[in-house]
C-alpha positions as CSV (number, residue, x, y, z in Angstrom):
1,X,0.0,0.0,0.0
2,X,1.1,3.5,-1.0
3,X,-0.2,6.6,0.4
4,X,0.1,9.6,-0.7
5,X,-0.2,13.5,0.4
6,X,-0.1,16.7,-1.4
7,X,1.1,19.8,0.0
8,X,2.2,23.6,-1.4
9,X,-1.3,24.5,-3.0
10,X,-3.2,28.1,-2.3
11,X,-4.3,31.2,-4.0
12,X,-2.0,32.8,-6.3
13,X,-2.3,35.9,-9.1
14,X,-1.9,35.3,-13.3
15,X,1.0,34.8,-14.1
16,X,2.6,33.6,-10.7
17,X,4.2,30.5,-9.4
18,X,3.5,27.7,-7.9
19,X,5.3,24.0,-6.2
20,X,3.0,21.2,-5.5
21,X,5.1,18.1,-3.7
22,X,3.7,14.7,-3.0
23,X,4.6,12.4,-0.4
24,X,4.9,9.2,-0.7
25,X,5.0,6.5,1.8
26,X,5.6,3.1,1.3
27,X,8.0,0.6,1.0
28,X,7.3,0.4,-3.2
29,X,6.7,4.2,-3.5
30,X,9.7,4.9,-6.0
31,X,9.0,1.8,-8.6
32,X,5.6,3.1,-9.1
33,X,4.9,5.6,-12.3
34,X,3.9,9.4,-10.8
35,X,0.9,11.6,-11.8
36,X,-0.5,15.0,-11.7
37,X,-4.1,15.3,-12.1
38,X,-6.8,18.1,-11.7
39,X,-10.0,18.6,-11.2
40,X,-12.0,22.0,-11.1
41,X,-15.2,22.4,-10.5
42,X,-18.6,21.0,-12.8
43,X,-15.4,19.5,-14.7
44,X,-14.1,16.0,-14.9
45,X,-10.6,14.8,-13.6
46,X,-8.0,16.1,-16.3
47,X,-4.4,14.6,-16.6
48,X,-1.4,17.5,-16.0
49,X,1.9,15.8,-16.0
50,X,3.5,12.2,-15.0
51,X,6.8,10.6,-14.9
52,X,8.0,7.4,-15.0
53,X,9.5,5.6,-11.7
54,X,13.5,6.6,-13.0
55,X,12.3,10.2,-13.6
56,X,13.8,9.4,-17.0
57,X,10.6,9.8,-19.0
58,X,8.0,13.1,-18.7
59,X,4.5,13.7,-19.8
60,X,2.6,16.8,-20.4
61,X,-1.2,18.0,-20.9
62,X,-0.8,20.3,-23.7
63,X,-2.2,22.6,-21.8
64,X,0.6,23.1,-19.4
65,X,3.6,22.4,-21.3
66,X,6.0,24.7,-21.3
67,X,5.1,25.6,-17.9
68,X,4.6,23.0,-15.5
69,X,7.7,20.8,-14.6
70,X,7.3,17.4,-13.1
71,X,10.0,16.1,-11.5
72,X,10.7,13.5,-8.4
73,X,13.3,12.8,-5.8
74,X,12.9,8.5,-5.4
75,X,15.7,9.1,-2.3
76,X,13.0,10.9,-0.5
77,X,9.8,9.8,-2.3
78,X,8.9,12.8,-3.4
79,X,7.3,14.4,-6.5
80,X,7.1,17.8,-7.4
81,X,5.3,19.8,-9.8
82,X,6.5,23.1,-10.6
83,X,4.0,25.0,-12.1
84,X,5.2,28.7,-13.6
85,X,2.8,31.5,-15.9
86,X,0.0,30.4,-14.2
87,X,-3.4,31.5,-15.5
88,X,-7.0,31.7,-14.0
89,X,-7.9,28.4,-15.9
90,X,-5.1,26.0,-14.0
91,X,-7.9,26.5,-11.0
92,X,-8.7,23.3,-9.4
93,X,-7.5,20.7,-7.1
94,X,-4.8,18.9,-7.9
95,X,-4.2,15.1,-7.0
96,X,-0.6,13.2,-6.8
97,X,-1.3,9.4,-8.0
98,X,1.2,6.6,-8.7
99,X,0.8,3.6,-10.3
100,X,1.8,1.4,-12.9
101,X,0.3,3.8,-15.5
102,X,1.1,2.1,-18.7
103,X,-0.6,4.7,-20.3
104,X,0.4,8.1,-18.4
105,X,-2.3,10.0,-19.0
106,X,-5.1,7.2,-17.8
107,X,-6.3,8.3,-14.9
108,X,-7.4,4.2,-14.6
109,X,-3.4,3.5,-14.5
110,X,-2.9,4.6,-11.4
111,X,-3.7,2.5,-8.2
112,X,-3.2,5.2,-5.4
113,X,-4.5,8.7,-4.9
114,X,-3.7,11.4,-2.5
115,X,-6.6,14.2,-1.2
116,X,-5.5,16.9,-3.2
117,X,-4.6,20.2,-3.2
118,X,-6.6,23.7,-4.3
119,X,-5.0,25.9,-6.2
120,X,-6.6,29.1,-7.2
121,X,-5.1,31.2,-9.8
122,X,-7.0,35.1,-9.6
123,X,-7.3,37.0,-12.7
């Protein structure tokens, strides 16, 4: 069993920064795949960014590539995901999963999910 917890969300203006981290805990925790997902409001869960379980491979949403940065520290079992020009529409709460996500962007591939953590980006 992995579990997980988000941290470094909150309310930040257009164009401003943000660092989400995600714990992991659990003996397994670094051979597992990462992901970032997001959810706002009325919407349904959207994929943001994942990486495999050496860090050596990356995934992006269109959407956020370019400015979002996923990386992970497997010494620690932590992942981060730096997020930079942020914009009113990256709104939501975001949720650290890990898995053996065969297909990065499959919200299915992942066994383990954290809370979440709102971010709110004002205009």
């Amino acid at each position: 069993q992995v579990r997980l917890v988000e941290s470094g969300g909150g309310l930040v203006q257009a164009g401003g920064s943000l660092r989400l981290s995600c714990a992991a805990s659990g003996r397994t925790a670094s051979s597992y795949a990462m992901g970032w997902f997001r959810q706002a409001p009325g919407k349904e869960r959207e994929f943001v960014a994942a990486i495999s379980w050496s860090g050596g491979s990356t995934y992006y949403a269109d959407s956020v590539k370019g400015r979002f940065t996923i990386s992970r520290d497997n010494a620690k079992n932590m992942v981060s995901l730096q997020m930079n020009s942020l914009k009113p529409e990256d709104t939501a709460v975001y949720h650290c999963a890990g898995g053996v996500a065969v297909v990065p962007s499959n919200p299915l591939a992942y066994d383990f999910w954290g809370q979440g953590t709102q971010v709110t980006v004002s205009s």
